[in-house]
C-alpha positions in Angstrom: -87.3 -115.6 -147.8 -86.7 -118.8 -149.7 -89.4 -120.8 -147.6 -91.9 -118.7 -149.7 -90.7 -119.3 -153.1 -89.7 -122.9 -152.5 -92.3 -125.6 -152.3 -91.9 -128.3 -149.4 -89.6 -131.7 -150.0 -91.8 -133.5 -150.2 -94.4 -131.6 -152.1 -91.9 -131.7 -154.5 -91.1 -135.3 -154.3 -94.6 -136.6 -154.6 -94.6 -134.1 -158.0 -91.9 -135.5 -159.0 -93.6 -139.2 -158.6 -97.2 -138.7 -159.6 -98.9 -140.4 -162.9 -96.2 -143.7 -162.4 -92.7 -141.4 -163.2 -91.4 -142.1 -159.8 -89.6 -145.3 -160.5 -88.4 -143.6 -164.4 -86.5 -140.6 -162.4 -85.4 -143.2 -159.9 -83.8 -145.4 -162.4 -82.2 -142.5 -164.3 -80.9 -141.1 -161.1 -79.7 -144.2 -160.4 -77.4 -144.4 -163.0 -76.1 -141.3 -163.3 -74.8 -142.2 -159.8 -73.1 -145.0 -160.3 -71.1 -143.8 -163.6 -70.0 -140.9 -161.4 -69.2 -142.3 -158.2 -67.3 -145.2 -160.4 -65.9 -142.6 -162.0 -64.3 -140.9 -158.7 -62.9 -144.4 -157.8 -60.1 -143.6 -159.6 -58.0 -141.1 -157.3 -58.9 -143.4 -153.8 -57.4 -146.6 -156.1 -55.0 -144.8 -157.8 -51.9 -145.9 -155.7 -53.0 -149.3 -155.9 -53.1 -148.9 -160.1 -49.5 -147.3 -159.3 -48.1 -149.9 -157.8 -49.5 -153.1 -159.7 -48.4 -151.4 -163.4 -45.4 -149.7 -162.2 -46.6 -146.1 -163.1 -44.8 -142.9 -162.2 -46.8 -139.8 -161.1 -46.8 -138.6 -163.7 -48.5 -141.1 -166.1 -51.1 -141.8 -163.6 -51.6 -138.5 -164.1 -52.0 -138.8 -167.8 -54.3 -142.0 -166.3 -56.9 -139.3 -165.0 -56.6 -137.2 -168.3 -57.3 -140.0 -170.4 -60.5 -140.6 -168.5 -61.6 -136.9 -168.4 -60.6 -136.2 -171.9 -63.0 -139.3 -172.9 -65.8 -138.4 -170.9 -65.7 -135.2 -172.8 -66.1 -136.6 -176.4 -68.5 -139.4 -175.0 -71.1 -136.4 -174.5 -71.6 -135.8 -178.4 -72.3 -139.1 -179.7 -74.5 -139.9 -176.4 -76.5 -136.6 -177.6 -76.6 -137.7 -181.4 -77.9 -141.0 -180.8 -80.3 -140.0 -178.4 -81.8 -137.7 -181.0 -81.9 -141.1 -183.5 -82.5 -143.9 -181.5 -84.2 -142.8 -178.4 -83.0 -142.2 -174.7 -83.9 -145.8 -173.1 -81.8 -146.8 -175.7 -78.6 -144.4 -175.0 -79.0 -144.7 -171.3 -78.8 -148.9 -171.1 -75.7 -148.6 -174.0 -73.8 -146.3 -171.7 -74.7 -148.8 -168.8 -73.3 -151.7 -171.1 -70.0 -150.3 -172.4 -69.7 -148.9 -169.0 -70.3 -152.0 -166.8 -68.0 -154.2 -169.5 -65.1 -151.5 -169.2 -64.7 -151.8 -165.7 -64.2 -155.5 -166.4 -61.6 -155.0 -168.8 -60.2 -152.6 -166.5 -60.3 -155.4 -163.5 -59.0 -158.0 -166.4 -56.1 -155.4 -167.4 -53.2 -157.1 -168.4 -50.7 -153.9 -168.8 -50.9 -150.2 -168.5 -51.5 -149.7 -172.3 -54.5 -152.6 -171.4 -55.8 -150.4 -168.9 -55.6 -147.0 -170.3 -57.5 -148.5 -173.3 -60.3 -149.8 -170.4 -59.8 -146.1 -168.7 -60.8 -144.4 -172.0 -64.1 -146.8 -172.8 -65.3 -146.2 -169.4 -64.6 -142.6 -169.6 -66.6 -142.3 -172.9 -69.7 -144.6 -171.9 -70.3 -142.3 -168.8 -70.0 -139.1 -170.6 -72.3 -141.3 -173.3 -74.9 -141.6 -170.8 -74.8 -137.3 -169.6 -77.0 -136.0 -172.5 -79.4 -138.5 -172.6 -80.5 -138.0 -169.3 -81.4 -134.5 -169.5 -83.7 -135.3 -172.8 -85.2 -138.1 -171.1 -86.2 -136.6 -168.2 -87.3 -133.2 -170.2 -89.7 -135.9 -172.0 -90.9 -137.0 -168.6 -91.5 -133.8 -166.8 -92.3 -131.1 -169.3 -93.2 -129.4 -166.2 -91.0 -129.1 -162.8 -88.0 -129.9 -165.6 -85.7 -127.9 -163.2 -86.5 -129.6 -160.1 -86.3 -133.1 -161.5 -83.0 -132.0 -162.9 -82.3 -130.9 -159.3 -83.2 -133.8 -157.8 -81.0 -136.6 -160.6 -78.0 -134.1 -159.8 -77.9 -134.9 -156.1 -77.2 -138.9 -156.9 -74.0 -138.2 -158.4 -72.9 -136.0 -155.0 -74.2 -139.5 -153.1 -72.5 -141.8 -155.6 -68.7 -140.0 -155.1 -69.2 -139.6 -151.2 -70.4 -143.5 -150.8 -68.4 -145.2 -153.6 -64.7 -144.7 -153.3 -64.9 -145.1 -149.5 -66.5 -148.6 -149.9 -64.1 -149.1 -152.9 -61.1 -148.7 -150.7 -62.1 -150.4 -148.1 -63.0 -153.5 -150.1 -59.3 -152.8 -151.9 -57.5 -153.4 -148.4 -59.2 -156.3 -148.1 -59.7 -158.5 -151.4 -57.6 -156.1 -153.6 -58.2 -153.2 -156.1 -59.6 -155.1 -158.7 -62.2 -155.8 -156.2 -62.1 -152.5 -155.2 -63.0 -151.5 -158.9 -65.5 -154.8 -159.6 -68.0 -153.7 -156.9 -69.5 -151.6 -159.0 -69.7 -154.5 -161.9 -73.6 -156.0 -160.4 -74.9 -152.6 -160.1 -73.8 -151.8 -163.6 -76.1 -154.7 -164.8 -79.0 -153.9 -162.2 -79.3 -150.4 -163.6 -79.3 -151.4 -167.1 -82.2 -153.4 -166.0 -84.5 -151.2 -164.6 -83.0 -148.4 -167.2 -84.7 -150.9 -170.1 -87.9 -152.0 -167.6 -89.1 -147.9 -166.6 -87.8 -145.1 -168.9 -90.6 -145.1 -172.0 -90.1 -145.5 -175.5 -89.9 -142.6 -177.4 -92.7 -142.3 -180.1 -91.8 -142.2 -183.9 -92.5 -138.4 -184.4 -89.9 -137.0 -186.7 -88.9 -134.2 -184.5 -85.1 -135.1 -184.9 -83.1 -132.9 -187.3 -80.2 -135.5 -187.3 -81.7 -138.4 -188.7 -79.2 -138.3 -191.8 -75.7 -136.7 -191.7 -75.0 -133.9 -194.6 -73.3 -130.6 -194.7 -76.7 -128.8 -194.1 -77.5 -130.6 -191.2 -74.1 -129.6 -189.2 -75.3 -125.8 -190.7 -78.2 -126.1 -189.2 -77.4 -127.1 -185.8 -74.5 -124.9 -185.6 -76.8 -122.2 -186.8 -79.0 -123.0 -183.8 -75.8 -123.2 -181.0 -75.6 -119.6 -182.6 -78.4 -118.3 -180.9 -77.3 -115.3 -177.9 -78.8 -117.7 -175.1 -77.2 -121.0 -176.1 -74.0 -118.6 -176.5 -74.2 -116.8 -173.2 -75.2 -119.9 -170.8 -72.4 -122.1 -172.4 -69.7 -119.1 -171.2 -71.4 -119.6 -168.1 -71.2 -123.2 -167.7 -67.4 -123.2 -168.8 -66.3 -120.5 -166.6 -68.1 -122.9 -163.5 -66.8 -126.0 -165.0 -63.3 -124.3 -165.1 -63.5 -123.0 -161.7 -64.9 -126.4 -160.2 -62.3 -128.9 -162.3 -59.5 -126.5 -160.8 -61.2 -127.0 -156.4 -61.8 -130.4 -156.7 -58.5 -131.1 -158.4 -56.7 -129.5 -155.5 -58.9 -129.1 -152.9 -57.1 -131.8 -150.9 -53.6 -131.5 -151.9 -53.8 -128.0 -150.9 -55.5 -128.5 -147.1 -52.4 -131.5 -146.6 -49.6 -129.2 -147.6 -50.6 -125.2 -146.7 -53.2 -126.1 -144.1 -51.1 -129.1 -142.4 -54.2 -131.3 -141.7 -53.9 -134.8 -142.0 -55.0 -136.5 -145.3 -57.6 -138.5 -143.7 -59.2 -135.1 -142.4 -58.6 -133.4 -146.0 -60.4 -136.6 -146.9 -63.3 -135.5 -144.8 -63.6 -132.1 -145.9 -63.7 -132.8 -149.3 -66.6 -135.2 -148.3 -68.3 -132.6 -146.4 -68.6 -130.6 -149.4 -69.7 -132.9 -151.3 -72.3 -133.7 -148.8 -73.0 -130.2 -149.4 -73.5 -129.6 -153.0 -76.1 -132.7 -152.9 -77.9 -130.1 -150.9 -77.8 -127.5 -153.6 -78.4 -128.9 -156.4 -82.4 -129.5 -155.9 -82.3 -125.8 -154.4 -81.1 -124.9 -157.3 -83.4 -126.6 -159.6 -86.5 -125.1 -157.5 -85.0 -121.9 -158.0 -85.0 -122.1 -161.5 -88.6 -123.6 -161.9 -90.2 -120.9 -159.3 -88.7 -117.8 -160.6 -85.7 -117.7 -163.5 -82.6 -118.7 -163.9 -81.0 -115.2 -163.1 -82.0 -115.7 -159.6 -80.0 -118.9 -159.5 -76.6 -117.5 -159.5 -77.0 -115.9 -155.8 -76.2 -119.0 -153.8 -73.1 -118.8 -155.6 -72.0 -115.9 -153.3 -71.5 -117.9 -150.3 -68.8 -119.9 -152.2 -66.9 -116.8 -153.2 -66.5 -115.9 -150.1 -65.6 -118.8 -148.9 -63.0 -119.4 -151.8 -61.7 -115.7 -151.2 -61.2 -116.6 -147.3 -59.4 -119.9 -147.6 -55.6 -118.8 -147.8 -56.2 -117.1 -144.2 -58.1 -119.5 -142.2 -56.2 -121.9 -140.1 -58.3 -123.0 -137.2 -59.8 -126.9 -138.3 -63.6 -125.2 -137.1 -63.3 -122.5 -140.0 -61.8 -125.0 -142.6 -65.3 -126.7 -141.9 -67.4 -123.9 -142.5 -65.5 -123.6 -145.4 -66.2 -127.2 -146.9 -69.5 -126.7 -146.5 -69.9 -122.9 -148.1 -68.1 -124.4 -150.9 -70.7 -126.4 -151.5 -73.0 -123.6 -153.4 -71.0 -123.3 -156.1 -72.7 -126.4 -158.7 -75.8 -124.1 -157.9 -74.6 -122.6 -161.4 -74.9 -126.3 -162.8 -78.7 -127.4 -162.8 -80.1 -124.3 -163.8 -77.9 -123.3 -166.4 -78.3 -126.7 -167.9 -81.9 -126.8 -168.0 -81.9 -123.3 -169.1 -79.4 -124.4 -171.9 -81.7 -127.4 -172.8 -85.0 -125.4 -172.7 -83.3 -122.7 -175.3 -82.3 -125.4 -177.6 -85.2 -126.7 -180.0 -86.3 -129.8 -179.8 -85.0 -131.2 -183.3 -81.7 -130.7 -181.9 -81.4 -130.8 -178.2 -79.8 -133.6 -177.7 -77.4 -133.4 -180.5 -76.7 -129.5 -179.6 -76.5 -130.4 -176.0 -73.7 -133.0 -176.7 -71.5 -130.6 -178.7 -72.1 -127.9 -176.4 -71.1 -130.3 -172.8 -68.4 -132.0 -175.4 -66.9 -128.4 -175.7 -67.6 -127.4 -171.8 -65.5 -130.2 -170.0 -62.9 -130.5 -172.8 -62.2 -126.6 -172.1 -62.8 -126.9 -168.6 -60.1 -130.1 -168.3 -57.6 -127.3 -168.8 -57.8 -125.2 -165.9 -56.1 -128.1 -163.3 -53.0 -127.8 -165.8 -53.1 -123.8 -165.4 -53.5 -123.7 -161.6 -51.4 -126.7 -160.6 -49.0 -125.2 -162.9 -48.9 -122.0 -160.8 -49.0 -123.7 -157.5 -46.0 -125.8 -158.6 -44.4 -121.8 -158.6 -45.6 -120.7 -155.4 -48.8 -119.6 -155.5 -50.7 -122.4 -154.3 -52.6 -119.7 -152.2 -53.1 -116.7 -154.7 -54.6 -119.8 -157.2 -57.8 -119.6 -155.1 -58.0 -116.0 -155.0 -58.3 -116.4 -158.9 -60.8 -118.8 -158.1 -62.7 -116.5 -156.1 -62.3 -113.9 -158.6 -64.2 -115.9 -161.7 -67.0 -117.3 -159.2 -67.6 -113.2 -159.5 -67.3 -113.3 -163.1 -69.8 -116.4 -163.2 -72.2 -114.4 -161.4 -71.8 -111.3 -163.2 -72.6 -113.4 -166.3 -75.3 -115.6 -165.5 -77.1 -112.3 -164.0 -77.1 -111.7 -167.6 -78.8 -114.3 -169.3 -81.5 -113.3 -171.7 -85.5 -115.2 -170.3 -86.2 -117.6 -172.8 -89.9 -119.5 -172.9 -89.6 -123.1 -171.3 
């Protein structure tokens, strides 16, 4: 049924590169890769980190938070200078202060040294997030969805390619190694950031070019709106549900499932091979019919969250992985949908507080469900799971059309 809603790959992909913009998605892609595969660095290195500062489990633990917590708040300045300055201009910073923390954080002296380093490359990835959805909308006021689609699955290729190389280059040459591979691309992309994405012409659309008590009135005002509202419970309830699996994912097929942690390792890759899959689908999805239809790939990872705490055999546990998979099908759409029901004087500014609020809520739900696990219901955690993947479809079935 899809085949006939869904244009060919690469019908698409020769869309998505006509009139020069090729090289511009490339580029933004690009990056958005490389801060998030860097980003998943952390957990393959962390033992390494551990064992060089001395930390206990549970401060590399706070390690983690520190970098989550900082990606949050780097999504609403990203979005507020991107409505002032200009997306090139956002997207090369966040590749600067990016690219020079990771070299503090290879030059780090002490654990307060590289917490600092932790937290500035936290905030200059999530400062790169909102100005990559505005840019792109610039670029493709048409097949928005799909492009979105498309930028989302370098991020899936960046976490499945990075750490493993990282690692591998850590047993060799060391973790600061490990961690400095990423220190040439960092520069590369800043490049070709500054060389393809356009400048933005002087129009006056942005409603934040001064900061005053009306202005916050008036972009809260706008957040207001039943849409914005309603997607933004979508996206925390998927952001809550997916922070929880990937946090756990692993851990849990080590100790209930008694597999081996390099195969947990490559389950959790095989999902993430699979949600590069869906996130395109997803986009098409949402550009060919409407973002209610979007939610129904969603199903398949219910099920397969619902399923987990009785499947043994290794065979099922793969099926599993790669079911799991659907479950960002919730993230393109609704955050085009979100951007598109924004106006333009505030989108990226909006779009910052609104992905500001979204991870710093959804950073919470590891605490709750590790919490419970640590009690004995490692198991019934993923039935919860299962339960608001339900609640996110119930939801997003819900969302009001809004003109694009």
């Amino acid at each position: 049924m899809l085949s006939r809603y869904l244009p060919s790959v690469a019908s698409q992909l020769r869309q998505l590169a006509s009139d020069g913009r090729g090289p511009i998605l490339f580029a933004i892609a690009a990056g958005w890769g490389l801060t998030i595969g860097t980003r998943t660095i952390y957990p393959v290195l962390l033992p390494d980190l551990r064992a060089t500062y001395g930390l206990d489990l549970a401060t590399a633990g706070a390690l983690l938070t520190v970098l989550f917590v900082a990606y949050a708040f780097g999504q609403l300045p990203g979005g507020l200078f991107a409505d002032r300055i200009g997306e090139r201009k956002t997207l090369v910073a966040s590749m600067v202060v990016s690219g020079g923390s990771v070299v503090l954080i290879v030059v780090a002296g002490s654990p307060i040294a590289l917490f600092l380093a932790t937290a500035a490359f936290g905030f200059g990835v999530g400062f790169y997030a909102i100005a990559r959805f505005t840019a792109i909308a610039r670029v493709y006021p048409d097949g928005y969805g799909t492009a979105i689609g498309i930028t989302n699955v370098a991020p899936e290729i960046g976490q499945a390619a990075l750490p493993p190389i990282a690692g591998v280059i850590a047993v060799v040459l060391g973790w600061q190694f490990g961690f400095g591979v990423a220190i040439p691309a960092f520069v590369a992309v800043a490049i070709a950031l500054w060389v393809t994405v356009p400048t933005e012409p002087d129009d006056g659309r942005s409603a934040v070019d001064t900061f005053s008590l009306a202005t916050a009135r008036y972009v809260f005002r706008e957040l207001k709106n039943p849409p914005v509202l309603l997607a933004t419970l979508v996206l925390i309830v998927g952001f809550s549900i997916w922070q929880a699996f990937t946090g756990f994912y692993p851990t849990y097929l080590i100790e209930r499932k008694g597999v081996s942690p390099a195969v947990a390792s490559a389950l959790f890759g095989l999902y993430f091979v699979s949600t590069a899959v869906i996130h395109p689908i997803s986009g098409a999805l949402y550009d060919r019919l409407n973002v209610r239809y979007t939610a129904a790939p969603i199903v398949a990872s219910v099920a397969a969250l619902a399923a987990l705490p009785f499947v043994e055999s290794l065979s099922l546990l793969v099926v599993i992985s790669i079911l799991l998979g659907t479950l960002l099908a919730f993230e393109t759409a609704t955050e085009s949908y979100l951007v598109g029901a924004l106006p333009d004087d505030v989108e990226g500014t909006g779009f910052g507080i609104l992905r500001t609020l979204v991870f710093a809520v959804g950073a919470g739900s590891p605490v709750v469900f590790g919490a419970a696990a640590d009690r004995g219901f490692f198991d019934e955690t993923f039935l919860v799971l299962a339960a608001l993947g339900v609640v996110l479809m119930a939801i997003s079935s819900r969302l009001p059309l809004v003109e694009r």
